[in-house]
C-alpha positions as CSV (number, residue, x, y, z in Angstrom):
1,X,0.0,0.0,0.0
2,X,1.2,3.5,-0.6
3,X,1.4,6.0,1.7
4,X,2.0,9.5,1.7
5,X,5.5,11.0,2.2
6,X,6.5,7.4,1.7
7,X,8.5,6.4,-1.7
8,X,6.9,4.7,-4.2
9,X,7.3,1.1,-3.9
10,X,8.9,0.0,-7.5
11,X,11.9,-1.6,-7.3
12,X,12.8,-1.5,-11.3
13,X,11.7,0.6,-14.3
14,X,9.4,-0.7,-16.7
15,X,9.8,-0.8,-20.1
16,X,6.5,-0.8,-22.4
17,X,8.1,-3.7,-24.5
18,X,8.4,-6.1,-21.1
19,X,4.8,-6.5,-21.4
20,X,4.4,-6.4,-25.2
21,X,5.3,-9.0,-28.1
22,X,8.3,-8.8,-30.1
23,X,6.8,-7.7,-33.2
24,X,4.5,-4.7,-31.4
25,X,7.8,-3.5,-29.6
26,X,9.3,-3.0,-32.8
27,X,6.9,-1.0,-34.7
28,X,7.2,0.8,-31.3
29,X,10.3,1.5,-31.7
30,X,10.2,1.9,-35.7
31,X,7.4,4.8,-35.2
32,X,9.5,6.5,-32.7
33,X,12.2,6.4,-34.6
34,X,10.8,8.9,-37.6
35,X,10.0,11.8,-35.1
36,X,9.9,15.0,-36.8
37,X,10.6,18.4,-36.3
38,X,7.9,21.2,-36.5
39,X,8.9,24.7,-36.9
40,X,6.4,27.7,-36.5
41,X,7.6,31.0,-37.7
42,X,5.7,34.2,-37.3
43,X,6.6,37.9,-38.8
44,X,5.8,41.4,-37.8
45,X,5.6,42.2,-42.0
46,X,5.7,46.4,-41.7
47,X,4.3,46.9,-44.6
48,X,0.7,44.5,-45.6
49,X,1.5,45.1,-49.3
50,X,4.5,42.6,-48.8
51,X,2.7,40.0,-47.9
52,X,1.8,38.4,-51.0
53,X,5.7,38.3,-51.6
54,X,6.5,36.8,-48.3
55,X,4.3,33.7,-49.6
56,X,5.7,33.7,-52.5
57,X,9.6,33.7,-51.2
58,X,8.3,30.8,-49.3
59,X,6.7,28.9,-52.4
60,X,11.0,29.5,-53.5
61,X,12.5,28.0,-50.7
62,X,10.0,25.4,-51.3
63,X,11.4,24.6,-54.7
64,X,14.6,25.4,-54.1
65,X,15.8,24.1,-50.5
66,X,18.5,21.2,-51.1
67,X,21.2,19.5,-48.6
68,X,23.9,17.3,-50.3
69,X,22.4,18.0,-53.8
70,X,18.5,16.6,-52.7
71,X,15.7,18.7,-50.7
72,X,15.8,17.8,-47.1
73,X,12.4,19.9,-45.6
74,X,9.6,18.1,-45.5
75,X,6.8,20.5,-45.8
76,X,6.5,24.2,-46.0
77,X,3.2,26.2,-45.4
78,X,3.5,29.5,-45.0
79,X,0.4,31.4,-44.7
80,X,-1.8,34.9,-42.8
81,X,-3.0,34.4,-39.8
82,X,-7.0,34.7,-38.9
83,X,-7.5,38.0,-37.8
84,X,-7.2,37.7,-33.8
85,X,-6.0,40.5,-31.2
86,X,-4.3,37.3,-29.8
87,X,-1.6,37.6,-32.6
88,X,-0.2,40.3,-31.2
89,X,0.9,41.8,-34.5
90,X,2.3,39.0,-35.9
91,X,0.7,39.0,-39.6
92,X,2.6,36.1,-41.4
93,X,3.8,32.9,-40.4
94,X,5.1,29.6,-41.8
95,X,5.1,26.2,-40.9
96,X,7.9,23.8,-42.3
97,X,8.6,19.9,-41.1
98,X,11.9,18.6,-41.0
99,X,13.8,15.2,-40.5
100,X,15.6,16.2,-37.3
101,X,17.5,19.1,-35.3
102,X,20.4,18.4,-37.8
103,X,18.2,19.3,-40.6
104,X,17.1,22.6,-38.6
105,X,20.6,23.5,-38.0
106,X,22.1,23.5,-41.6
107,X,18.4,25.4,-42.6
108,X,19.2,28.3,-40.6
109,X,23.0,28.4,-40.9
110,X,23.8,26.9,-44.0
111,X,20.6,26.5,-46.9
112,X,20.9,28.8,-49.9
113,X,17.3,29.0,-50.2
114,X,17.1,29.8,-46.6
115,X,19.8,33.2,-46.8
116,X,18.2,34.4,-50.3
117,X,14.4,34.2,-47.6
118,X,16.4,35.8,-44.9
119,X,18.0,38.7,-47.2
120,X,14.6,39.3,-48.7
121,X,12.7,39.4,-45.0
122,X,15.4,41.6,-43.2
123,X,14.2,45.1,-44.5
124,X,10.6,44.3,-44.7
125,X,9.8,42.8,-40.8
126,X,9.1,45.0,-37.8
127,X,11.7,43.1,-35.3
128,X,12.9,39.5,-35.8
129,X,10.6,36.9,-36.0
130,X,9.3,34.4,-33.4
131,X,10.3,30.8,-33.8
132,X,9.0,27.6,-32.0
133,X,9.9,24.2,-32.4
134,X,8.6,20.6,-31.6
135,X,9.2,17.2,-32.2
136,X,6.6,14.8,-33.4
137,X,6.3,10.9,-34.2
């Protein structure tokens, strides 16, 4: 029986697979294995006119992100927000899915695709952008 301001009375960790068969564990283990990384990305645009352009420097780095010679991002949505006083300003945002953290880090230090997006943004926002990541199986 358990009793408060007593510990817990396990004496081992449990492992989901110790109480599975061998071929559940390993699509288990085979769906954890292809997490992904989510990226939101929202912009103060300055001007509303340059919208329509942010999407469409998006729909490039769609097209034209490549690592090693192949394209490594999953998805890219980029998009306005619904009009809600809970933006707080922010007026465009994108969405884009990677393979893993490795993929995030050569996409903001490394992609071509990724600098031409950055050059293009850096007159045209009102402060730098808010990014938040996740990962996902």
């Amino acid at each position: 029986m358990f009793l408060p301001g007593r510990a817990f009375p396990f004496t081992r960790s449990i492992h989901i697979c110790d109480h599975l068969k061998a071929a559940t564990c390993r699509a288990i283990h085979a769906t954890a294995a292809k997490m992904t990384v989510q990226r939101i990305t929202m912009f103060k645009v300055a001007n509303e006119g340059d919208i329509p352009a942010f999407a469409e420097q998006y729909s490039a780095l769609e097209k034209n992100q490549q690592k090693n010679g192949k394209p490594y991002i999953l998805s890219v949505n980029a998009h306005r927000p619904v009009d809600d006083p809970r933006t707080q300003g922010y007026n465009f945002l994108a969405h884009t899915t990677f393979s893993s953290l490795d993929d995030v880090k050569y996409y903001d230090e490394e992609c071509e695709a990724h600098k031409n997006l950055k050059a293009f943004a850096k007159e045209r926002v009102a402060g730098p952008p808010m990014a938040v990541m996740w990962e996902t199986s």
